[in-house]
N, C-alpha and C positions, 0 to 999 in steps of 0.2 A: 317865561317867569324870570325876575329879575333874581339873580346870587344874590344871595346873602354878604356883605362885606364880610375882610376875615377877623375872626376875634381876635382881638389880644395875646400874646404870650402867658401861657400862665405858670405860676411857680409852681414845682416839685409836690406841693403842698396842698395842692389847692388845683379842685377834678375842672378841667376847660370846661368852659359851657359849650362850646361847639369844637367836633372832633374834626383835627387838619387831618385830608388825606395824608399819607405816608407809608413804605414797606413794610410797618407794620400793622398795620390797620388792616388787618384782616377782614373785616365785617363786609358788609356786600354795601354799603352807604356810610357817610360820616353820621355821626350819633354825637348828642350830647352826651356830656358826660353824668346827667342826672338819668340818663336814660331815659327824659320822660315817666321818669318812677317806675324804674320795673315791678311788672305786675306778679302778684304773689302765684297765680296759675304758672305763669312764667321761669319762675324760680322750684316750681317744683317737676315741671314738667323738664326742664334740664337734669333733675335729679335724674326722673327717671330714665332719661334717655342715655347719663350715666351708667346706668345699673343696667340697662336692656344691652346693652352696644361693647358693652367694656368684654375683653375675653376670658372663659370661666375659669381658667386655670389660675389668674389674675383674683378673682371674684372668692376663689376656693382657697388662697391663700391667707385670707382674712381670718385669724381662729375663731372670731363671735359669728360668721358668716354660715347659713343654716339655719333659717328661720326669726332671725333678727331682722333680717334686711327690711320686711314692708309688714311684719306679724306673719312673716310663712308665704305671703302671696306679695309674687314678684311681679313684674310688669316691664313690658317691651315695649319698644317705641321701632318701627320699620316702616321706612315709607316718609319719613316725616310725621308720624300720629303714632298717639299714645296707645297699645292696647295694654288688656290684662292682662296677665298667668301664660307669659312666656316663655322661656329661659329664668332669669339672669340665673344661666350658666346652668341654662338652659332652663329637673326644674328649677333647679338651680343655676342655668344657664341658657342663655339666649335662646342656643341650637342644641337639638338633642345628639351628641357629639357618637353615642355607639352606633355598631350598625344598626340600621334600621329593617323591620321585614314588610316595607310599604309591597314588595310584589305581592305577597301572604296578608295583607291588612287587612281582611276580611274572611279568609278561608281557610283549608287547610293547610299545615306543613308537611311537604313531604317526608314520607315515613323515610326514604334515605337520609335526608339531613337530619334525622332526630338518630338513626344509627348510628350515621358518624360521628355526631356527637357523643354518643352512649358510649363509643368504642374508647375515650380518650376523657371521659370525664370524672373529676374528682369531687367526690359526696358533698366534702365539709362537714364541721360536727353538729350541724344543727339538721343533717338532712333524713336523719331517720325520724326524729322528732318530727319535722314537717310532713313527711309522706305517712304518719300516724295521726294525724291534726286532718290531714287532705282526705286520707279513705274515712273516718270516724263522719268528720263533717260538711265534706264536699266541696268548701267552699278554705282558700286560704288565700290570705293577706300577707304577702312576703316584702318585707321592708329591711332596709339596707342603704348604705351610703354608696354615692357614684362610684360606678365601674367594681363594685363587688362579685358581681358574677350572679345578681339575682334571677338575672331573664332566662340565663341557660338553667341555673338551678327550676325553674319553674317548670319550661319543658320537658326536662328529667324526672321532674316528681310524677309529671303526667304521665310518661311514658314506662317509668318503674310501675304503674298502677294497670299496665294494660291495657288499657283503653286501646279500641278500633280507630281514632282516630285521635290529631290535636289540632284544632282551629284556633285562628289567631284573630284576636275578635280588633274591629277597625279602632286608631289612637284616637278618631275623635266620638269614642263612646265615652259617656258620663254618668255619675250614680244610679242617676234616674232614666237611663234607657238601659241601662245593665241588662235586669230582667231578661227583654224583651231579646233579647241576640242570644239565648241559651236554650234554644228550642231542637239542638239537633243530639243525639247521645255521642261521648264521647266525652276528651279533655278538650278546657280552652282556658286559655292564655292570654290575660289584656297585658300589655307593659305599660307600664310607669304612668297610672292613671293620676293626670292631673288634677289636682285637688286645690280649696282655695277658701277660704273663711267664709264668701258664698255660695261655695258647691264641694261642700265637705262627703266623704266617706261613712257614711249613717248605719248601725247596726243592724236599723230596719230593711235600708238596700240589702244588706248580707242575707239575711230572712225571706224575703221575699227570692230573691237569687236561689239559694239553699230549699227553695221547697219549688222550684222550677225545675233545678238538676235533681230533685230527686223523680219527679213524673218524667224526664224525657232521659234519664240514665247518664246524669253527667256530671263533670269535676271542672271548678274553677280554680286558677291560679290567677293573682290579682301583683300584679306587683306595685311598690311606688317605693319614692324614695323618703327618709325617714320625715314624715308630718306633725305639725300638729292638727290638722284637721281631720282626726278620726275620732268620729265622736261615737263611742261606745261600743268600738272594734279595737280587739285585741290582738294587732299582728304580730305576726313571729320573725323577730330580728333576723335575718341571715348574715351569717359569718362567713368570708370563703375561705377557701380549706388553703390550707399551707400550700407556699409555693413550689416547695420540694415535692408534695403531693399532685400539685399537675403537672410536675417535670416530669414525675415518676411515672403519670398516668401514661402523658403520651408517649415517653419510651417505651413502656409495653405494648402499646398496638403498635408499632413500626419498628424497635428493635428490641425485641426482649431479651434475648441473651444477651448481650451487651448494656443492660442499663443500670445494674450495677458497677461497670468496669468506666460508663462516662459518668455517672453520678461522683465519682472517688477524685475526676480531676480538678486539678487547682482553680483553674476559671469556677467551673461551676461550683464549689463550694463558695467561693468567693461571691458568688453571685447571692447564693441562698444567703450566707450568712451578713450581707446587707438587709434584708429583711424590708418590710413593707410593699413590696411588689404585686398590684394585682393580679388577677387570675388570667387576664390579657396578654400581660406582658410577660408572665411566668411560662404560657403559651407559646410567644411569640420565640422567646429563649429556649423554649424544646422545640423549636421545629430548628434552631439554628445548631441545635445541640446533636439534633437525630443526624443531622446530615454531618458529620465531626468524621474525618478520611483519617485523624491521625498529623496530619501534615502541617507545616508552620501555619500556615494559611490561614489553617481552620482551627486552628488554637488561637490566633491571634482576633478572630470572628469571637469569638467566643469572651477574650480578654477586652475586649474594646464593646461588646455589649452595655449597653446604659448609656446614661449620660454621659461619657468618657467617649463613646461610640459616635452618638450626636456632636458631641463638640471637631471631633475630629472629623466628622463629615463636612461640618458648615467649613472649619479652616481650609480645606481641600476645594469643594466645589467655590469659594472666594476667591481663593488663592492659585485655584488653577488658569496659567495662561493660556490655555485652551480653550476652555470658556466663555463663548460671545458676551460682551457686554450687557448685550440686551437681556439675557438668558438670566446674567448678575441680576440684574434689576426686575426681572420677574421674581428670583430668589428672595429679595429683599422683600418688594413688595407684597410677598407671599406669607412672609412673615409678618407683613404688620395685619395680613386680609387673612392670616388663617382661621378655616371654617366659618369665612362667607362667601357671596356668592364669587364664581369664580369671574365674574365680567367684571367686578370690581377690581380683584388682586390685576387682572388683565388690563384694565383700560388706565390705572395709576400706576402698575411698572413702567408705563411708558415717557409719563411725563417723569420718572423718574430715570430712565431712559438719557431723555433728554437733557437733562441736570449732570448727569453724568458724562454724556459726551462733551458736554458744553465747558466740562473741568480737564476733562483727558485731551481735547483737541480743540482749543480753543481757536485757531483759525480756521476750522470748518464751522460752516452751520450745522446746526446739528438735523441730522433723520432718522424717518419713522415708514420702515414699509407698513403701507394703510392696509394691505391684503398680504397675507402670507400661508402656502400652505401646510404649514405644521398646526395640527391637530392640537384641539385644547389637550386632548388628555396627553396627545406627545408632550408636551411643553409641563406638563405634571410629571410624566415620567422624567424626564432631563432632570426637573429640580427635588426627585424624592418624593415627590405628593403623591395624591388620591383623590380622585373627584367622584363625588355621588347625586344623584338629586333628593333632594330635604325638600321641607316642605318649610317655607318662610312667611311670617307675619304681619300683613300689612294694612292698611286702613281699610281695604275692601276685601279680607279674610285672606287665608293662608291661599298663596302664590305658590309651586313648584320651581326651584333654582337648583342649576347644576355649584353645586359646592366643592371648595377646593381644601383641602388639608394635609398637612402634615401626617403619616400615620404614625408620630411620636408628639405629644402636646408641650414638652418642654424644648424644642426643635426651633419655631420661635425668640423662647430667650437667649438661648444658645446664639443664633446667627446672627442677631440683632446687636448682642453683647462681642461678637466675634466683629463684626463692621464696625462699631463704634470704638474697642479697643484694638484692633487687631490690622488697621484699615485705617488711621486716621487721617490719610489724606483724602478718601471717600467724606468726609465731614460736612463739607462745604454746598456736596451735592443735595445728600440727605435733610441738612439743616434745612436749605431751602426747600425742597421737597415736603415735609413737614408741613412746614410754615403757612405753603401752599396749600396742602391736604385740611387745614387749621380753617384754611376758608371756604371750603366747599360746602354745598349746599346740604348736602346729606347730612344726617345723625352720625349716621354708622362710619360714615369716612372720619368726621371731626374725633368723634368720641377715640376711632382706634389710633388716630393723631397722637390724641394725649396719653393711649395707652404704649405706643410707641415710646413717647417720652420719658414715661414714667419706667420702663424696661432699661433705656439707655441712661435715665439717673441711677438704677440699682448700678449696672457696673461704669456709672462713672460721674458720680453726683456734681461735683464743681464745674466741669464740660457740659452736662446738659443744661442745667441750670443757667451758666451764663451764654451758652449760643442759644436755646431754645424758648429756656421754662420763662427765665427774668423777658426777655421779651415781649410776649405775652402779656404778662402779667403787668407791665407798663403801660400797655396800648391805652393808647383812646378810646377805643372802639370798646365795644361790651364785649363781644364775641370770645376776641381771645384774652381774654379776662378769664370769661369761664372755663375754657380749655386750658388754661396756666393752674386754676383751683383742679380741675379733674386729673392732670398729669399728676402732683404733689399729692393727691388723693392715695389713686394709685401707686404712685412709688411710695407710699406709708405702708397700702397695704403688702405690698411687695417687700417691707422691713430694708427699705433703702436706707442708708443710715442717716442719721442726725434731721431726718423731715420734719419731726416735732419741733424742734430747736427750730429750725428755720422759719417756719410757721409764727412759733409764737414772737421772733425778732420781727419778721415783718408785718405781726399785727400794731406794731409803733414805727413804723418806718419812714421816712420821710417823705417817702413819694405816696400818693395816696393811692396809684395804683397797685403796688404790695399790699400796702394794708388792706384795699377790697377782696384783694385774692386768697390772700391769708383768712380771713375771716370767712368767705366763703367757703373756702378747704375745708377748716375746722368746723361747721357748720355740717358738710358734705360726711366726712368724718365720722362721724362721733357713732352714726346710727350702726357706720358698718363697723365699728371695735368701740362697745359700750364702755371698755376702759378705760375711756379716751373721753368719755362724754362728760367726767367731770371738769378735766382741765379743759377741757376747748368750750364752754361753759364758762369757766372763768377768766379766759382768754377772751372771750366776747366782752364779758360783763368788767371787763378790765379795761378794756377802748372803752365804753360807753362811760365809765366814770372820768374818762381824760376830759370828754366834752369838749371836744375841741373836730368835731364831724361836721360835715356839710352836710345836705338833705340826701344826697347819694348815697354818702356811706349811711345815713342812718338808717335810710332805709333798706341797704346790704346789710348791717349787723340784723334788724327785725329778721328780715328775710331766712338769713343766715342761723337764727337762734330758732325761730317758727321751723326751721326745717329739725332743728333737734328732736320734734311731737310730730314729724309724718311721718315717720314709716319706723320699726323695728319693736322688738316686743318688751322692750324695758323701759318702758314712756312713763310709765308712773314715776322710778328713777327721778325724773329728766322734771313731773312736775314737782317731787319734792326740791328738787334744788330750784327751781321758780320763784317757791314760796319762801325757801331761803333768802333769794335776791328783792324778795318784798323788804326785808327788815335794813336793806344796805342804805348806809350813812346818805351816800347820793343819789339826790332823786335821778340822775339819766338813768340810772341801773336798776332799778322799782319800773321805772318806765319802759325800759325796755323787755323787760319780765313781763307785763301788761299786754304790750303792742304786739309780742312774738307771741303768746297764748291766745291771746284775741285772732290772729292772726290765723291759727291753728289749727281755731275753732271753727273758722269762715271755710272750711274745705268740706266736700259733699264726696270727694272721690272713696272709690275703693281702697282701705285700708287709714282711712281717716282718722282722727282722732276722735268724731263722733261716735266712728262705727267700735275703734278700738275702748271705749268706754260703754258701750250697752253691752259688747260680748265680754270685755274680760276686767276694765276698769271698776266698773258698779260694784261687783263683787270683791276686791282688794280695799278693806277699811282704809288704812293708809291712803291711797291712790284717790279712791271717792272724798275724803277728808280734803285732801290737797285740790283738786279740780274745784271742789266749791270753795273754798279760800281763794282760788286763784278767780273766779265767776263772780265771787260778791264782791270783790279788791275792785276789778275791773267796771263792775256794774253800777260800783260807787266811787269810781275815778273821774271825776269831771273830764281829765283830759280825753277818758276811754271810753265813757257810757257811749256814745253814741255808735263807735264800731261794738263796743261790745253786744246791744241789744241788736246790730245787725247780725251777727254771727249766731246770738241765741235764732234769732228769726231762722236762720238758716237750717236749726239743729230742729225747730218746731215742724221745717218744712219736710228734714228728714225723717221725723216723727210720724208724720203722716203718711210716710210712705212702708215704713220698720217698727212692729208689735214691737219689738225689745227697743228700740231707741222710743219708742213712746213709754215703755214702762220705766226705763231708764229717765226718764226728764221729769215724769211722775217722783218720783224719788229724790231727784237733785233738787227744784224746783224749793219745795217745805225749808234746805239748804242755806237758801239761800236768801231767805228774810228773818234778819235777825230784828232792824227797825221798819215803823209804819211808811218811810219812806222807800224802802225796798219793796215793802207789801205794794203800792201806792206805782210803784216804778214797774213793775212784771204787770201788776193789774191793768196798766193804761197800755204796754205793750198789748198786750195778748185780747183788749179788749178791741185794740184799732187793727189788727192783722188782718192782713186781707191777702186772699188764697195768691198762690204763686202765678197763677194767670191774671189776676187782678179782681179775683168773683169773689165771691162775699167770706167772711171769715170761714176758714176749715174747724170744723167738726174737734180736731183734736185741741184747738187753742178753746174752744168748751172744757172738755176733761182737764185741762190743764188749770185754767179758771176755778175749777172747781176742786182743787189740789190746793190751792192758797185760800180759798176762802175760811176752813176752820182753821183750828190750831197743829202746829206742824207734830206730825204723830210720832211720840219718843223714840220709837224704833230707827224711825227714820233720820231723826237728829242723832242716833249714837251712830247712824254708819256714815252720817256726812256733816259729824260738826265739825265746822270748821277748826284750822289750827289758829290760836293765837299768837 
C-alpha cells in the first residue's frame, strides 16, 4: 500500500485533516482530525465507559450524583464492552467495594459470625422500628446510603427474631426469582439487590415473597441502596447509630471496665467530635482504641487515626530509603488501580518501574525481574493493601478477579497528592507513565489515566494541567482528546479549583483542540452536577453562535449537547432550555438545539431518552409540551426532517417492542400536527415503514395511523401543546 503523502502544516486554528505521528498521539493509528465524523454510539459509549471505570469515591463526590447519573441505572463497560447495572461506584459503583459473603452466597451463616457480631453491635434508632416492621410482616426492605451499616443491621434484625437459622440468598437473585430461594424456614438475607428501570422492586414481588415465608416459617431482609426503582414498596430508611455508639459497643465485649476511662481521652473525643464517620470506620477505631497500653505509642495510634494517619503513612512508605524502588512503583501504581484487578495495578507498576529508574539512573538500562518470588498478597502487605476476589463484568458475564485495595478509600488521593507535591522530582517519571497508560487499549487503564489526572489537578491544578491535561487536549489524535475532557470532568467533580473557568476560556481558545475538549467536558458534565447544565448549555450554545466550526467541532458541539438528554433524571430541565435555544437570534444555535435532540432521539439504549419519556417524561405537562415543540420544530426543519423522521422511525421501532413507549407515541403523535402538511409528513412516514428486518410494515405503525387519522383529542393537546 502506497503512504499517503504528508499533509500540510496546519494553523492552531484549524483541526489537520491527517494526524502526524508524534509523542503525543496517543491513539493506536494517525486519524483525521474530522474523525471520520465520530459516530453518536461512539460518543456515548465513552460516556459510559467514563462513568463504569472512574473510582467511586471520585463518582460519590459529585452532590447531584445518586440517581441522576443514567435515571438510577448505571452502566459498566469491562472488557472493552458496554454492559448494564454495574457499579458506577459500583450500585453506585463499578465494584461492590464492602466485604462481600461470596463463600455464604447461597447458604447459611455461621451461627458463630452472627454471635460475634451480636457481641459488639450497635442498634441505631431506627432498629426497633425495623425488627417490628420484620416480625408483623415478614418481609423488609432496608435502604440506606453506602457503607451505613445496612447489611450487618439486617443480620441482626434476623437474628434479634430467633430464627434457627440465617441464609444468605446468591447476589445474582432478582425480583422475579426472589420467591422461589425462600423455601427453607428460617431468616434470609439478600444484599444490595440490584435494581434498574427494567428490573425494578414491585410490591407484588414483596406479596408473593410474604405469603411464601409465611407456609415454610420464614423472614426476609432485603437490602439495596437508596432507589428510585421501587414501585410501590415502602422501605425503611436505615440510619447507623452514632459513632460513639459502636466505640462504646465494642469496648464492652473486650474491655468493659475500662470503657469509660478510654471513652474520656483526648484522641478519642476528638475523633467523635469530627463526626460523619461510618459504622466501619468507627469500628476499625475501637479495635485500635481496645488495644490503648497507656503508652506514647498508643496515644499517638490513636492521634494520627484518620486522614492525618493516611497522610502520614503515604509520606513515610515514599519517603522511606529503605524501600525498593519497585515496591514505590507498585505503591503508586496501586493507587491509581485501587479496587481493580490486582494484575493490572501489577503489570503497570512496572512500566512505571521502568520510568523511574530511567530518571534515578540514567546510565543504566533499566530492569524488570520477569519471575519473582514474593507473593501477590506479600507485595499487598508491604504496601498497606488487601486483596479479595470479586466478581468483575465483562462482555461474556461476570469473571472472578483477585482485587487489590487500599483498606482506607481516601488512601489513593492522599499518596497520589503526596507524589505529586511531595516528590516533585518523581514528575517526570509519572508524566510519562500516564501519558503511556492514556494509550492503552483497555477502558479501565485509560479511564483511571484521567482519574489519576484529575486527583493530581485537585492538589496541583497549573502542574497538572500544563505537563498532562493541555497535552492531551492538543493531540491530533481523538483518543487523548477524550481523556483530557474526562481528567477536567473529574477534577470538577473532585471541586478542583477554577475547572469551570478553565473550561469555559477554552471553549473560544485558539487551538481547536481545547475548544473540542472543552466542549466535550461540559457536555460530559452537566448530567453528573445538574447545576452546571445551565451554563455548560450556554457554553455550547455560545461557540455555535461564533460560527466559525469546522465539520469536526460541529459535530463535537452536536455530540456534546446530544449527550445533555442521555443519561440523568432532570432531561426535561435540559429540553426546556432546547426550546429556549429554538427562539435565539442565530440560526447555528436553533440548529444545534435541532441536531442534538434529533440526535437524542436516534438512541434504542437502556436509559434512553425514548425510554426516559414513556416512564417519567409523558407524565410531566411541562416536559411532554417541550419534547413536542422540540419534534414538530425538527419534523418541519428542512435542514432536519430527514434525520428527524429517521429517529421517530427509530422510537416506532421501539414501540413495538414497549406497551408504554407505544402508548407513549399514541399520545405525542395528535402533538405534533398542528398543519395538513405535518398530517401529510407522519402519514407518508408510517404508511412506507417497513419492519426493522425489512418484512412488511409492523402492526404498530397501523395504531399509530390510526391516532392521526381523526381530530387530535383535547385532552391530549392540553398535555402536549406545544410552546410558542
Amino acid at each position: 500500500m502506497t503512504a499517503p503523502a504528508p499533509a500540510a502544516p496546519a494553523s492552531d486554528d484549524v483541526p489537520p485533516r491527517i494526524a502526524q505521528p508524534s509523542p503525543d498521539a496517543l491513539a493506536e493509528s494517525p486519524e483525521t482530525a474530522e474523525e471520520t465524523e465520530e459516530r453518536t454510539q461512539e460518543a456515548r459509549a465513552a460516556q459510559r465507559e467514563l462513568f463504569a471505570h472512574t473510582p467511586g469515591f471520585i463518582l460519590r463526590s459529585a452532590a447531584s450524583f445518586g440517581g441522576s447519573l443514567v435515571g438510577g441505572a448505571q452502566h459498566g463497560v469491562s472488557g472493552g464492552q458496554v454492559t448494564g447495572d454495574v457499579f458506577m461506584g459500583g450500585k453506585t459503583e463499578i465494584h461492590n467495594h464492602a466485604p462481600t459473603v461470596a463463600q455464604h452466597a447461597a447458604g447459611q451463616i455461621p451461627p458463630e459470625r452472627l454471635d460475634a457480631l451480636a457481641e459488639v453491635f450497635a442498634e441505631g434508632p431506627a432498629f426497633a422500628t425495623a425488627l417490628a416492621r420484620l416480625r408483623e410482616e415478614r418481609v423488609l426492605v432496608l435502604a440506606g446510603a453506602h457503607g451505613c451499616g445496612r447489611y450487618a443491621a439486617a443480620r441482626m434484625l434476623l437474628h434479634r427474631l430467633g430464627v434457627p437459622a440465617v441464609h444468605a440468598l446468591s447476589d445474582e437473585t432478582t425480583p422475579g426469582t426472589l420467591t422461589a430461594q425462600l423455601t427453607r424456614p428460617g431468616g434470609h438475607v439478600l444484599r444490595d439487590l440490584p435494581l434498574t428501570r427494567n428490573r425494578p422492586l414491585r410490591d407484588t414481588h414483596l406479596y408473593a415473597a410474604a405469603d411464601q415465608l409465611r407456609k415454610a416459617d420464614g423472614y426476609l431482609v432485603v437490602t439495596v441502596e437508596k432507589s428510585p426503582f421501587l414501585s410501590g414498596v415502602t422501605p425503611l430508611v436505615w440510619e447507623p447509630p452514632d459513632a460513639e455508639d459502636v466505640v462504646r459497643a465494642h469496648l464492652a465485649a473486650v474491655r468493659p471496665d475500662d470503657a469509660a476511662r478510654l471513652l474520656a481521652l483526648g484522641p478519642v473525643r476528638d475523633f467523635l467530635a469530627r463526626g460523619g464517620h461510618r459504622p466501619a470506620e468507627a469500628a476499625e477505631f475501637a479495635a485500635v482504641l481496645a488495644r490503648y497500653d497507656g503508652s506514647a505509642g498508643a496515644a499517638a495510634r490513636l492521634a494520627d487515626f484518620g486522614q492525618a494517619a493516611v497522610e502520614k503513612q503515604c509520606r513515610d512508605r515514599l519517603g522511606d530509603p529503605r524501600t525498593d524502588l519497585r515496591d514505590k512503583a507498585f505503591l503508586i501504581s496501586l493507587a491509581v488501580f485501587d479496587r481493580a484487578p490486582y494484575v493490572l495495578a501489577a503489570e503497570l507498576a512496572d512500566k512505571l518501574f521502568v520510568h523511574l529508574q530511567r530518571l534515578q539512573h540514567p546510565e543504566r538500562p533499566p530492569e524488570i525481574p520477569v519471575f519473582s518470588s514474593l507473593a501477590a498478597e506479600a507485595r499487598l502487605e508491604r504496601a498497606g493493601a488487601e486483596g479479595e476476589v470479586r466478581s468483575e463484568d465483562t462482555e461474556w458475564g461476570p469473571v472472578p478477579q483477585f482485587t487489590a485495595c487500599f483498606p482506607r478509600e481516601d488512601t489513593p488521593r492522599a499518596l497520589l497528592a503526596e507524589v505529586w507535591t511531595g516528590h516533585p522530582s518523581a514528575r517526570p517519571a509519572l508524566v510519562a507513565w500516564l501519558k503511556e497508560l492514556a494509550g492503552d487499549r483497555r477502558p479501565v487503564v485509560r479511564t483511571r489515566a484521567a482519574a489519576a489526572a484529575a486527583l493530581l489537578a485537585r492538589a496541583d491544578l497549573p502542574s497538572a494541567v500544563a505537563l498532562i491535561i493541555d497535552g492531551w487536549a492538543v493531540s491530533r489524535a481523538f483518543g487523548p482528546r477524550v481523556i483530557a475532557a474526562n481528567a477536567l470532568v473529574l477534577a470538577q467533580l473532585l471541586d478542583a479549583p477554577v475547572v469551570l473557568r478553565l473550561l469555559t476560556q477554552w471553549c473560544t481558545d485558539t487551538h481547536w483542540g481545547r475548544r473540542w475538549t472543552a466542549i466535550r467536558a461540559l457536555g460530559l458534565l452537566a448530567p453528573l452536577r445538574p447545576e452546571l447544565a445551565g451554563p455548560a448549555l450556554g457554553a455550547l450554545a455560545a461557540r455555535a453562535r461564533a460560527d466559525h466550526s469546522g465539520p469536526a467541532e460541529s459535530s463535537n458541539l452536536i455530540e456534546s449537547t446530544a449527550l445533555l438528554l442521555s443519561v440523568g433524571s432532570r432531561r426535561g430541565e435540559m429540553l426546556s432550555e432546547l426550546v429556549r435555544l429554538l427562539h435565539d437570534d442565530a440560526p447555528p444555535v436553533r440548529s444545534l438545539a435541532l441536531a442534538a435532540f434529533v440526535r437524542a432521539c436516534d438512541n434504542t439504549e437502556e436509559g434512553a431518552l425514548v425510554e426516559w419519556y414513556a416512564d417519567t417524561g409523558m407524565y410531566e405537562p411541562d416536559s411532554a409540551r417541550d419534547l413536542a415543540t422540540l419534534w414538530r420544530t425538527a419534523l418541519g426543519d428542512r435542514g432536519h426532517t430527514r434525520q428527524a423522521l429517521n429517529a421517530l422511525r427509530t422510537w416506532v421501532y421501539t414501540a413495538e417492542r414497549s406497551a408504554a413507549t407505544a402508548r407513549a407515541l399514541e399520545l405525542l403523535l395528535p402533538a405534533l400536527v398542528v398543519t395538513a402538511a405535518d398530517r401529510s409528513r407522519l402519514d407518508h412516514e408510517l404508511r412506507t415503514l417497513r419492519a426493522e428486518d425489512g418484512g412488511p410494515r409492523p402492526p404498530i405503525a397501523d395504531r399509530l395511523l390510526a391516532v392521526l387519522r381523526p381530530s387530535p383529542n383535547p385532552q391530549h393537546q392540553h398535555q402536549h401543546q406545544p410552546r410558542s
